[in-house]
N, CA and C atoms as a LAMMPS dump frame, in Angstrom:
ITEM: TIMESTEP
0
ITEM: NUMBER OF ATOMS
543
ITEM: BOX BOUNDS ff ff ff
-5.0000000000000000e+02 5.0000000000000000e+02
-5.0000000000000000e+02 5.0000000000000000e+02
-5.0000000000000000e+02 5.0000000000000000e+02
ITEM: ATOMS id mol type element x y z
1 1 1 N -331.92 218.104 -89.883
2 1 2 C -332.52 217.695 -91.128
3 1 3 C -331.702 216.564 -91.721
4 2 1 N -332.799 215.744 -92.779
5 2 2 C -331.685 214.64 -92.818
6 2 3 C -331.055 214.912 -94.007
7 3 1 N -329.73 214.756 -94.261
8 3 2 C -328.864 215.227 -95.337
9 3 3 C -329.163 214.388 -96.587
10 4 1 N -329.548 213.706 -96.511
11 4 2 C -330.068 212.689 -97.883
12 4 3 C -331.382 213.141 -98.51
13 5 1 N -332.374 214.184 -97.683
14 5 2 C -333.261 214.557 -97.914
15 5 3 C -333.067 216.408 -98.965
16 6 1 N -333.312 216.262 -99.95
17 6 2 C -333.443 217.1 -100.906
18 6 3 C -334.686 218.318 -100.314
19 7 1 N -334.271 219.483 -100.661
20 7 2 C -335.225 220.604 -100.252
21 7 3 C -336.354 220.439 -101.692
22 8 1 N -335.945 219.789 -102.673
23 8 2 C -337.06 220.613 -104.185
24 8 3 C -337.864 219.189 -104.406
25 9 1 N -338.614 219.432 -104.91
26 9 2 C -340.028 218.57 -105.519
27 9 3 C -340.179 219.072 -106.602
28 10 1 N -340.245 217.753 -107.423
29 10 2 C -341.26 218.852 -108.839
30 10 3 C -341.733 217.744 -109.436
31 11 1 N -342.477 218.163 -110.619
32 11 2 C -343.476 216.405 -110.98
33 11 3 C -344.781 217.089 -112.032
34 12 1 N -345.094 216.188 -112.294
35 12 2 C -346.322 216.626 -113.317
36 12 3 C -347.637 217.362 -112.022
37 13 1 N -348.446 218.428 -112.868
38 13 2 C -349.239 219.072 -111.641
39 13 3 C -350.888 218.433 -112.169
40 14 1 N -351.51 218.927 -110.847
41 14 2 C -352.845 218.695 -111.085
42 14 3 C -353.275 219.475 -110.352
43 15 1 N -354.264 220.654 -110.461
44 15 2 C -354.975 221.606 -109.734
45 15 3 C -356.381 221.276 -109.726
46 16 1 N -356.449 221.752 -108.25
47 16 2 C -357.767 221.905 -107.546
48 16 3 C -357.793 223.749 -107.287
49 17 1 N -359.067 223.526 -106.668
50 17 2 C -359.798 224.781 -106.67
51 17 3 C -359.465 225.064 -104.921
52 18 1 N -360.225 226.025 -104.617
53 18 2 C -360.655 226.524 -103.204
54 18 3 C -361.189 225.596 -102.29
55 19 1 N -360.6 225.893 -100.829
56 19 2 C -361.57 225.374 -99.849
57 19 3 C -361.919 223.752 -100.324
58 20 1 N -360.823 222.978 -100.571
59 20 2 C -360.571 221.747 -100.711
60 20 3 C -360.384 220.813 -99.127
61 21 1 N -361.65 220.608 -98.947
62 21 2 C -361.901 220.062 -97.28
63 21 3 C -361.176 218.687 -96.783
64 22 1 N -361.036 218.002 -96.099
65 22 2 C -360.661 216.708 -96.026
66 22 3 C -362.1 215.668 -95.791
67 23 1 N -362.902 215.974 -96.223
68 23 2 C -364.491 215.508 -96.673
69 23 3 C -364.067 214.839 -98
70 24 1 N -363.413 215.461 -98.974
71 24 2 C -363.242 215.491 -100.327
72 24 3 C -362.081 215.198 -100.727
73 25 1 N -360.842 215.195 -99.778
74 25 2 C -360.113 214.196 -99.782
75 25 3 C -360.559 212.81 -99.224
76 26 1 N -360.5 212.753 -98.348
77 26 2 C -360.356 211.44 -97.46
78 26 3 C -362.042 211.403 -97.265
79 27 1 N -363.338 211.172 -98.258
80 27 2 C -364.845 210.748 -97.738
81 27 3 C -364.827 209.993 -96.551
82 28 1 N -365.756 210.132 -95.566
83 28 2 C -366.125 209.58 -94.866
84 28 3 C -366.121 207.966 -94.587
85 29 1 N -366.654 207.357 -95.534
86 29 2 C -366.95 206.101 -96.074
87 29 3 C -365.176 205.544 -95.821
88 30 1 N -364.164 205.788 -96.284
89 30 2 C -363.075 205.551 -96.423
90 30 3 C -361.873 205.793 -94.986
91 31 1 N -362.463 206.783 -94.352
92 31 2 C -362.152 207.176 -92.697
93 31 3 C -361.173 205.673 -92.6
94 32 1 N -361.902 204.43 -92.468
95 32 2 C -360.981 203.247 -91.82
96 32 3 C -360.818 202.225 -92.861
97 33 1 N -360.829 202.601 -93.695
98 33 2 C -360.557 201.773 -94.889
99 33 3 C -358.547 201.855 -95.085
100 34 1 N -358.715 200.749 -95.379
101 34 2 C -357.296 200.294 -95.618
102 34 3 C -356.776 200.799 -96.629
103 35 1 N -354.952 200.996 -96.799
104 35 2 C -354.417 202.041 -97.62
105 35 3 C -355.26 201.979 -99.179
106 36 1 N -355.567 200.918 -99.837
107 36 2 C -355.955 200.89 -101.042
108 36 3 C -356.945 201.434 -101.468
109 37 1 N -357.901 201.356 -99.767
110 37 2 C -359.606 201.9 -100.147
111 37 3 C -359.223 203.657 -99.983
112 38 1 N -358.682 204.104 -99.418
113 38 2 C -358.141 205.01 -99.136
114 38 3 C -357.611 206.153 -100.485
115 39 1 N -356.859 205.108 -101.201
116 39 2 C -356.331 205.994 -102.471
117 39 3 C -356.839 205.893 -102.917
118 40 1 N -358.019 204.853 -103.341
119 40 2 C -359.378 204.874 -104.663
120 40 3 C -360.012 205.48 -104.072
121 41 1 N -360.594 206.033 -102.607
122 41 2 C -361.441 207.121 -102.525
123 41 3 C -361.132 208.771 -102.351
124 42 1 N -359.437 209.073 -102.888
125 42 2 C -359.131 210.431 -102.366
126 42 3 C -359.643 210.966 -103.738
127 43 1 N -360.3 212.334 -103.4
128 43 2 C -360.98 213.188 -104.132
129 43 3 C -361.621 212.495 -105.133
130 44 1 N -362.106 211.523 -105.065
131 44 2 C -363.561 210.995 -105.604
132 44 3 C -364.653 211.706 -105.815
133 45 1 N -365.081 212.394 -104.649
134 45 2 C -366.521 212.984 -105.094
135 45 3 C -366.107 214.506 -105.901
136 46 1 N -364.935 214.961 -106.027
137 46 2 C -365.203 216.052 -107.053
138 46 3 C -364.142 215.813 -107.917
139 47 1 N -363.394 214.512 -108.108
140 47 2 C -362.571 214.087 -109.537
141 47 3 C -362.665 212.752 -109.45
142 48 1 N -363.472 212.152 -109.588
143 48 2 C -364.054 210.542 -109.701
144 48 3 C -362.92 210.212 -110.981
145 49 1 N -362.322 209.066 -110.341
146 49 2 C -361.219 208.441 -110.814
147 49 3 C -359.913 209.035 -111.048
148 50 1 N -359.419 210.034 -110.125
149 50 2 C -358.075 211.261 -110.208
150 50 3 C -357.353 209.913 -109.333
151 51 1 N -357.671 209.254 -108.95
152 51 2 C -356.55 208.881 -107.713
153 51 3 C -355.669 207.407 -108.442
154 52 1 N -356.489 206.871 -109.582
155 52 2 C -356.413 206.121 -110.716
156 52 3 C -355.229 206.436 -111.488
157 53 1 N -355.414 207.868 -112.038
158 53 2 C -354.368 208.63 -113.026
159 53 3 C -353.22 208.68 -112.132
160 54 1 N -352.974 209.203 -111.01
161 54 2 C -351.948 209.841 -110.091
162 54 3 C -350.756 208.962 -110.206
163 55 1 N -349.754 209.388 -110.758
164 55 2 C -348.586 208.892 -110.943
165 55 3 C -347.078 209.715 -109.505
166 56 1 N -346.654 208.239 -109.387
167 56 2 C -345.153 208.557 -108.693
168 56 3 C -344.623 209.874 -108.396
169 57 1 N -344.708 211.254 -107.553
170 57 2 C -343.95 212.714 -108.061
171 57 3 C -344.76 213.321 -108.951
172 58 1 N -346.175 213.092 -108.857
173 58 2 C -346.633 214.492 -108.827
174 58 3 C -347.37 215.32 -107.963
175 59 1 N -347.872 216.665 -108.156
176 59 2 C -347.798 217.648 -107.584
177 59 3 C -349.798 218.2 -107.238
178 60 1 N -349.699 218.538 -106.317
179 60 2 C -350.948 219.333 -106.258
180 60 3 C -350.412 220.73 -106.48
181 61 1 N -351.406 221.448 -106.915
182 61 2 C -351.694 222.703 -106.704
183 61 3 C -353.262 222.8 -106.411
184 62 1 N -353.537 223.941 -105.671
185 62 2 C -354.53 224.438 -105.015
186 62 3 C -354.66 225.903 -104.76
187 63 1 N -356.2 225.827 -104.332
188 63 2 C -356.514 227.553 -104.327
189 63 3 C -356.116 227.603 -102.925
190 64 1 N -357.207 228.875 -102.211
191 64 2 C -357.056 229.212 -101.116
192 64 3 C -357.9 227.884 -99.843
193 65 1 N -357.294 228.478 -98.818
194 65 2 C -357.612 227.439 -97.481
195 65 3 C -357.779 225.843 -97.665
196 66 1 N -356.498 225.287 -98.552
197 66 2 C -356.276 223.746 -98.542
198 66 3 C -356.535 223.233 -97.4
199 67 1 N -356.627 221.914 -97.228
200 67 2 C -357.002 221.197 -96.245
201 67 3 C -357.983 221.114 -95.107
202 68 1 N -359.022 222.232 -95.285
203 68 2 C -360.088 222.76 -94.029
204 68 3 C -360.957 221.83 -94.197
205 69 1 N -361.078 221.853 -92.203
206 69 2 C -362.25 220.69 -92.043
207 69 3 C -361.107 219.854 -90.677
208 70 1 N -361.485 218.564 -90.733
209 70 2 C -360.82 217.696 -89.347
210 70 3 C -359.254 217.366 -89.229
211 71 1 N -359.664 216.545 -88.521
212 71 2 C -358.132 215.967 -88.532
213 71 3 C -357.942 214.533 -89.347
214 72 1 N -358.685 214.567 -90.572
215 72 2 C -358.411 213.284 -91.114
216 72 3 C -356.574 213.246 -91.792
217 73 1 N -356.459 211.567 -91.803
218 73 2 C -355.066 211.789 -92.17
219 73 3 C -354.497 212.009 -93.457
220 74 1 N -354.95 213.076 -94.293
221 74 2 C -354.669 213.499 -95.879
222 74 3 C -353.076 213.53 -96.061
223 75 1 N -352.435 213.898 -94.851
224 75 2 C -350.718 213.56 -95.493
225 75 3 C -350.881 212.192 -96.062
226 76 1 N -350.945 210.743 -95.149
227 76 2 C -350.851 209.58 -95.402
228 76 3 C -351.197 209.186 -97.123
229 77 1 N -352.52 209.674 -96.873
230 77 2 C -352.904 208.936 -97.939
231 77 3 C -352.477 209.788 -99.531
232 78 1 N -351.456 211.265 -99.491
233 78 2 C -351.275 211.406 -100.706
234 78 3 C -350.033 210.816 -100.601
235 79 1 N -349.602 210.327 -99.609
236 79 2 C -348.008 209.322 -99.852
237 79 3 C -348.583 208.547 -100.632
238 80 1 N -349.203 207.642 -99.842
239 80 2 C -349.856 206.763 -100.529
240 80 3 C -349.983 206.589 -101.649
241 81 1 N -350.395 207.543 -102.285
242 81 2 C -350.503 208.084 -104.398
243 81 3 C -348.939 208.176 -104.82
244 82 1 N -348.49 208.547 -103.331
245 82 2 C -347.239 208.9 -104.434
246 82 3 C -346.647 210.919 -104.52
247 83 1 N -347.816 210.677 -104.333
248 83 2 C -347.591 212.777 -104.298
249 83 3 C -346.675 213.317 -103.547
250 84 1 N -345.822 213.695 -104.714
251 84 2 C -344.45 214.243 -103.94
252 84 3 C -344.679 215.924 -103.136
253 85 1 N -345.446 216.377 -103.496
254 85 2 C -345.236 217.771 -102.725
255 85 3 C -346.875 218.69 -102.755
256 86 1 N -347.087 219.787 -102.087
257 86 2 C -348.138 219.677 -102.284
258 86 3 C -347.869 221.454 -102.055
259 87 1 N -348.628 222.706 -103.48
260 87 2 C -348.68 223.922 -103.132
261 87 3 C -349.552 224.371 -103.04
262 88 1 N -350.116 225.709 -102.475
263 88 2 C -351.571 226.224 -102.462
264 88 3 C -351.455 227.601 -102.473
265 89 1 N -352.421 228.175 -102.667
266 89 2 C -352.252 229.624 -102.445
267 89 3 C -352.266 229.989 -100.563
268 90 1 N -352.961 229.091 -100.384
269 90 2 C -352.632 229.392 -98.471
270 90 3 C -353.429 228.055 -98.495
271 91 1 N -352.955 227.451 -97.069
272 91 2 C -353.497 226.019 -95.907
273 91 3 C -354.118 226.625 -95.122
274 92 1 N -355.156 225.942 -94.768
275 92 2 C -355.599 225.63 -93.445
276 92 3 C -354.85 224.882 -92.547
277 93 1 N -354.116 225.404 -91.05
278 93 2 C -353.471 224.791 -90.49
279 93 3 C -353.397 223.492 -90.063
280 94 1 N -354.549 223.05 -89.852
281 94 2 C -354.366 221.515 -89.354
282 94 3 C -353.893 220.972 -90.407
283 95 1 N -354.453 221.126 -92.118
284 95 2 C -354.585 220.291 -92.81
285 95 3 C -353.167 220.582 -93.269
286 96 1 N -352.622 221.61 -93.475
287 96 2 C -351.102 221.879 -93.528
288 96 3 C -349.847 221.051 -92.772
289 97 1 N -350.137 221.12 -91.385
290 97 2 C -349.534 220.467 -90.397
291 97 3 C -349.906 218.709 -90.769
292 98 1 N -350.699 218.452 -90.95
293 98 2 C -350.805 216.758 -91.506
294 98 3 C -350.209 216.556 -92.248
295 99 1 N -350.199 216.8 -93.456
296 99 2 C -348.722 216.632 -94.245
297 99 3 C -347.465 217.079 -93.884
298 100 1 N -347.002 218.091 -93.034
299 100 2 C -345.747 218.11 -92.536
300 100 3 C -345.558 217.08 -91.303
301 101 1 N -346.529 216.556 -90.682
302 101 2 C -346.646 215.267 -89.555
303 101 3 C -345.751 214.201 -90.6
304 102 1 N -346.232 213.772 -92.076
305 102 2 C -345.998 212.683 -92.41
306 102 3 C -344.646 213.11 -93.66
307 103 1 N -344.154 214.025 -93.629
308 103 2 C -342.865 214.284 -93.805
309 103 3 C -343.002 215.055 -95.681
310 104 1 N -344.318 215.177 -96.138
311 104 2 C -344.798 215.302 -97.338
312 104 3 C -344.698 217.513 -97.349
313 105 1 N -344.314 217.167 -98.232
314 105 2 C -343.387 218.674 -98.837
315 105 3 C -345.139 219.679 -98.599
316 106 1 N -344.979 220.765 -98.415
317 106 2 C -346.009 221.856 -98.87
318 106 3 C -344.988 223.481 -98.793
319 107 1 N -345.962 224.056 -99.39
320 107 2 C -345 225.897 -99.739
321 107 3 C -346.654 226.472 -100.366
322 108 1 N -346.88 227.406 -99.274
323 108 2 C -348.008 228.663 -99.602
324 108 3 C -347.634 229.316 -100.597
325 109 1 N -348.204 229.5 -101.961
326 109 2 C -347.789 230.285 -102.87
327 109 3 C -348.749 231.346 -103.598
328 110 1 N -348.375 232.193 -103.47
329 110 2 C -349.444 233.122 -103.786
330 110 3 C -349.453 233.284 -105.275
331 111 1 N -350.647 233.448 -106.051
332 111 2 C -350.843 233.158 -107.564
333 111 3 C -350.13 231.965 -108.622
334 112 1 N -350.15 230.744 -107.691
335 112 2 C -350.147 229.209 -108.243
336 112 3 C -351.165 229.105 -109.098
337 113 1 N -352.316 229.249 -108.808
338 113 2 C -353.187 228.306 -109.953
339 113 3 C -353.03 228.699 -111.086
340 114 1 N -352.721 230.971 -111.144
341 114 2 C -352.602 231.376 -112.367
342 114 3 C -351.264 231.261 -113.277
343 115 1 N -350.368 230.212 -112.718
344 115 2 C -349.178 230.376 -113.285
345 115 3 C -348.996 228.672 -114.127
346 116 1 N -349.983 228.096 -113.685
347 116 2 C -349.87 226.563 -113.884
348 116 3 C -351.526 226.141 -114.6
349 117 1 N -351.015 225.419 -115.695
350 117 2 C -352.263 224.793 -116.557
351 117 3 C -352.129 222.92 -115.953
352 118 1 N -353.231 222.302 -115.611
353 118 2 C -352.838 221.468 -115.536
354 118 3 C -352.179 220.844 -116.524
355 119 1 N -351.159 219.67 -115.764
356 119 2 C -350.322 218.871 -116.657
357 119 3 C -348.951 219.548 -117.027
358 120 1 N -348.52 220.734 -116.561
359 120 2 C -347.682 221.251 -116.741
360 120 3 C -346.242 220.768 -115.52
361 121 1 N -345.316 220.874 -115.607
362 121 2 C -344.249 220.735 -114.894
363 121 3 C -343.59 221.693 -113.823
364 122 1 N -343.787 221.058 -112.657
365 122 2 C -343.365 222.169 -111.646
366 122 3 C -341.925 221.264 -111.372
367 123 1 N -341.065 222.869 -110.691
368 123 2 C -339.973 222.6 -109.979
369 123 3 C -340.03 223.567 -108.607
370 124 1 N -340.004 222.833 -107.286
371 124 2 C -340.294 223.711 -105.877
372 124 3 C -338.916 223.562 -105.486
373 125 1 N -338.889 223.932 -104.689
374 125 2 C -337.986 224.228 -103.233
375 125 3 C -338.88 224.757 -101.95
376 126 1 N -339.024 223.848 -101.101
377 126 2 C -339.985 224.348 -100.107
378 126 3 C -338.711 225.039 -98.887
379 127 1 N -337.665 224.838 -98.699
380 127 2 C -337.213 226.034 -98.316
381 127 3 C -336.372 227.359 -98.842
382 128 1 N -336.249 227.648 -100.118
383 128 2 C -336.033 228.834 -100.666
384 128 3 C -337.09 229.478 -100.992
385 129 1 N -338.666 228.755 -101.174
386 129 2 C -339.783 229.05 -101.678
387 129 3 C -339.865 229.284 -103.576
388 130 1 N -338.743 228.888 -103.766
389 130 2 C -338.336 229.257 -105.065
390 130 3 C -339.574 227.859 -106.146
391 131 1 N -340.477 228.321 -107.05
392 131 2 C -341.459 227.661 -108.074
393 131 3 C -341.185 227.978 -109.257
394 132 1 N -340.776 226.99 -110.03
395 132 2 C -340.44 227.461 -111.783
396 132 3 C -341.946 226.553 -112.166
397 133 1 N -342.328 227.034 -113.323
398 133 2 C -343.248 226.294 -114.204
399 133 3 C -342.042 225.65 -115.728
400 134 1 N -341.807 224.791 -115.52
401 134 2 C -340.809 224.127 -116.158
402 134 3 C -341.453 224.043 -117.861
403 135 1 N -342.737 224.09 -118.003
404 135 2 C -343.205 224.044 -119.31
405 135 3 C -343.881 225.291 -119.903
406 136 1 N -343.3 225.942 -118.823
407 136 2 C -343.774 227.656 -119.515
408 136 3 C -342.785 228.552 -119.738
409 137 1 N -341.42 227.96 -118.588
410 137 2 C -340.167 228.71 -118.686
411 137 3 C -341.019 230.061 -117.376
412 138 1 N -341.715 229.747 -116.809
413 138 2 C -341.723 231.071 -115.914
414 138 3 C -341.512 230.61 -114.526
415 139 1 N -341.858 231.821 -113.58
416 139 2 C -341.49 231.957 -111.971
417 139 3 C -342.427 232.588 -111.325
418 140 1 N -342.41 232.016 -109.811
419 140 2 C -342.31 232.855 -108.863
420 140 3 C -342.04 232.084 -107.786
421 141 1 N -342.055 233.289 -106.427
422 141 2 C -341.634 232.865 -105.183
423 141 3 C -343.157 232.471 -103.926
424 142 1 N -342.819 231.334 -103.178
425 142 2 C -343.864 230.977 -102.036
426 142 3 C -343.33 231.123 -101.083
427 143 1 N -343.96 230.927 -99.943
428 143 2 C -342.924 231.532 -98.756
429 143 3 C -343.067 230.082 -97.579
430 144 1 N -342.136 229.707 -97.723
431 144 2 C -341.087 228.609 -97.086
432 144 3 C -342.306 228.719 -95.803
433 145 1 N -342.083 227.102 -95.466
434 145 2 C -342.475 227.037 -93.916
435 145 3 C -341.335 227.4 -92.619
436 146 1 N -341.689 227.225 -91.76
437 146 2 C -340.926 228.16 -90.799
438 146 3 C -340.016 226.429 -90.651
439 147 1 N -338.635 227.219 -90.25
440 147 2 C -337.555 225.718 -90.038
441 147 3 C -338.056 225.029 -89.108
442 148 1 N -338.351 225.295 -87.874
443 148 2 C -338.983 223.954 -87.067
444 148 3 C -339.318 223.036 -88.032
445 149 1 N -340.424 223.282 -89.162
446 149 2 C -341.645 222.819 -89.908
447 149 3 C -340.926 221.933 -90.788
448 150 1 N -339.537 222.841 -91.245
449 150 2 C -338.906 222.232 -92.509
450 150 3 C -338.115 220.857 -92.255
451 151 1 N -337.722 220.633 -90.725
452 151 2 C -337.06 220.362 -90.067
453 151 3 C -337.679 218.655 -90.444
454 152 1 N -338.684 218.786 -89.696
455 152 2 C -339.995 217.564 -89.479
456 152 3 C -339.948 217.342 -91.659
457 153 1 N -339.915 217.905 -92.284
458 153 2 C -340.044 217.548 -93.559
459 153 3 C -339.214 216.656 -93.713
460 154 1 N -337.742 217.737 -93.707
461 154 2 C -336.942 217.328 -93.823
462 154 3 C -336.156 216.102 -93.638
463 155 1 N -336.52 215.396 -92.403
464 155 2 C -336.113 214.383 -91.432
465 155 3 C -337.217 213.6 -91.779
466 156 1 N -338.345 213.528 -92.597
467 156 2 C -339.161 212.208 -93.016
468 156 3 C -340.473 212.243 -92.325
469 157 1 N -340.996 213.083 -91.378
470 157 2 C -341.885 213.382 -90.713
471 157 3 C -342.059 212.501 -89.467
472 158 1 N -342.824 213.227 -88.314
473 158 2 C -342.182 212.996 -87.001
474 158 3 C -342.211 211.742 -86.411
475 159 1 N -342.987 210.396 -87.659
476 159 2 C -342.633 209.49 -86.639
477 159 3 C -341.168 208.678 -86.944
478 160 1 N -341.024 208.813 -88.047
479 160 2 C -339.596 208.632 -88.835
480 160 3 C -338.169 209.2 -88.315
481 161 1 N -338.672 210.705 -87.415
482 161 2 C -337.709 211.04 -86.932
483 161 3 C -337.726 210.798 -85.449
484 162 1 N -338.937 210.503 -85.051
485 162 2 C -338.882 209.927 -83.069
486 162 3 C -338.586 208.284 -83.385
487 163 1 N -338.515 207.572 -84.279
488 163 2 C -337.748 206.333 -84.592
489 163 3 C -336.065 206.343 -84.806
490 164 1 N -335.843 207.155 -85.531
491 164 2 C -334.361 207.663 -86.051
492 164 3 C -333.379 207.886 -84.796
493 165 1 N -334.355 208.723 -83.637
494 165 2 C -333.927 209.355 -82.531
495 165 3 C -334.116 208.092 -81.282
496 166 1 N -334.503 207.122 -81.527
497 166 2 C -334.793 206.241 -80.74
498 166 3 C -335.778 206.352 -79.593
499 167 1 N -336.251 207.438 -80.011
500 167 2 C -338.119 207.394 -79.177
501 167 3 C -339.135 206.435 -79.644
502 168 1 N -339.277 205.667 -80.388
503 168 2 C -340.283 204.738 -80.893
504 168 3 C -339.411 203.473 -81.503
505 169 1 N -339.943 202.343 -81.112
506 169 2 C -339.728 201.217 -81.81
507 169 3 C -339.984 201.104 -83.149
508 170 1 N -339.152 199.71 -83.928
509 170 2 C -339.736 199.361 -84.833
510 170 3 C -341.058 198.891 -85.206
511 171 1 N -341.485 198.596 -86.309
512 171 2 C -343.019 198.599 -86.213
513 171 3 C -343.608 196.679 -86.052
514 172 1 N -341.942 196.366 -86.459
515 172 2 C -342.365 195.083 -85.925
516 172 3 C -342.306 194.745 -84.051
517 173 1 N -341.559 194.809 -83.62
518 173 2 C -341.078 195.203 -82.153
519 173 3 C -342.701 196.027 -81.227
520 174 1 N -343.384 196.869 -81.923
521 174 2 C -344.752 197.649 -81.648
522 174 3 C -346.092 196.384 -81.765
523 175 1 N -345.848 195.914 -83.243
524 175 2 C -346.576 194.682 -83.197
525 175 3 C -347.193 193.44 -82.427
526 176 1 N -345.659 192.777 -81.732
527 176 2 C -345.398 191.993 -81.283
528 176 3 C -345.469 192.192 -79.384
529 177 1 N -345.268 193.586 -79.541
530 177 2 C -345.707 194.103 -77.845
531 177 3 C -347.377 194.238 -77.928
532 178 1 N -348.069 194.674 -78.916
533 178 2 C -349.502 194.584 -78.916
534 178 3 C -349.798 193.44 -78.76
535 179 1 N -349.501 192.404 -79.189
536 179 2 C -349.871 190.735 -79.402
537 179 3 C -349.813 190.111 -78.11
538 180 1 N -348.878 190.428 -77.344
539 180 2 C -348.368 190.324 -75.828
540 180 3 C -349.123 190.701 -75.1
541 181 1 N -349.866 191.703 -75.358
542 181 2 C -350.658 191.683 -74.544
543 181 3 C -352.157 192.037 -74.191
């Protein structure tokens, strides 16, 4: 793990509901749209203009089975916003694993939505599982991803760390071999 990399997230929140698909993150329409079209279309069709508001470090919360549906790339594009970490009451695996691909924090937490009003202040730790609501003064615990998982967080997500490790080139060096040929 990389030692410069902090285990906690916390940030102003914004909650969603259940069964939050990557349809409704990432629409269709936006699939190959470039980073900008990308963040003006995340969760558009059920918070038309949320991606507008989204400031630097903050937080999702969510109900049950986040991320269900494909393999679109929803880690990327909540970097993209800025979204420092992301909790739910439970993931859907793929959509879970996409944000730990791109090095973006998540922690399953059981009774999040009822502990958090939007706009309120979270403080995580995605490996102690430890969640304060910073503007309520309360708690509870989520349960940590498994260390492999934390590992890939930890270290910036895996292409950051097969670069680090000298499995992948720079992205200029990748460029310039495409052009070649």
């Amino acid at each position: 793990m990389d030692s410069t990399t902090s285990s906690s997230f916390g940030g102003r929140v914004w909650k969603f509901g259940d069964d939050i698909d990557t349809d409704l993150i990432i629409p269709g329409y936006a699939i190959f749209a470039d980073r900008e079209g990308q963040m003006a279309a995340c969760m558009s069709a059920n918070r038309p203009g949320w991606s507008a508001q989204v400031e630097p470090g903050d937080i999702i919360l969510a109900g049950t089975n986040f991320g269900v549906g494909s393999g679109r790339p929803i880690g990327n594009t909540f970097t993209y916003l800025g979204i420092a970490g992301i909790i739910a009451e439970s993931f859907n695996g793929l959509g879970m694993r996409n944000c730990i691909n791109v090095g973006l924090p998540v922690l399953p937490c059981t009774g999040i939505l009822d502990a958090f009003e939007e706009g309120d202040v979270v403080e995580a730790d995605w490996i102690t599982g430890a969640v304060a609501n910073t503007t309520k003064g309360t708690s509870l615990t989520g349960q940590p991803v498994p260390p492999a998982l934390q590992e890939i967080i930890g270290g910036g997500g895996v292409e950051r760390m097969l670069r680090d490790q000298g499995y992948l080139s720079g992205e200029g060096e990748r460029m310039a071999h495409e052009k070649a040929l």
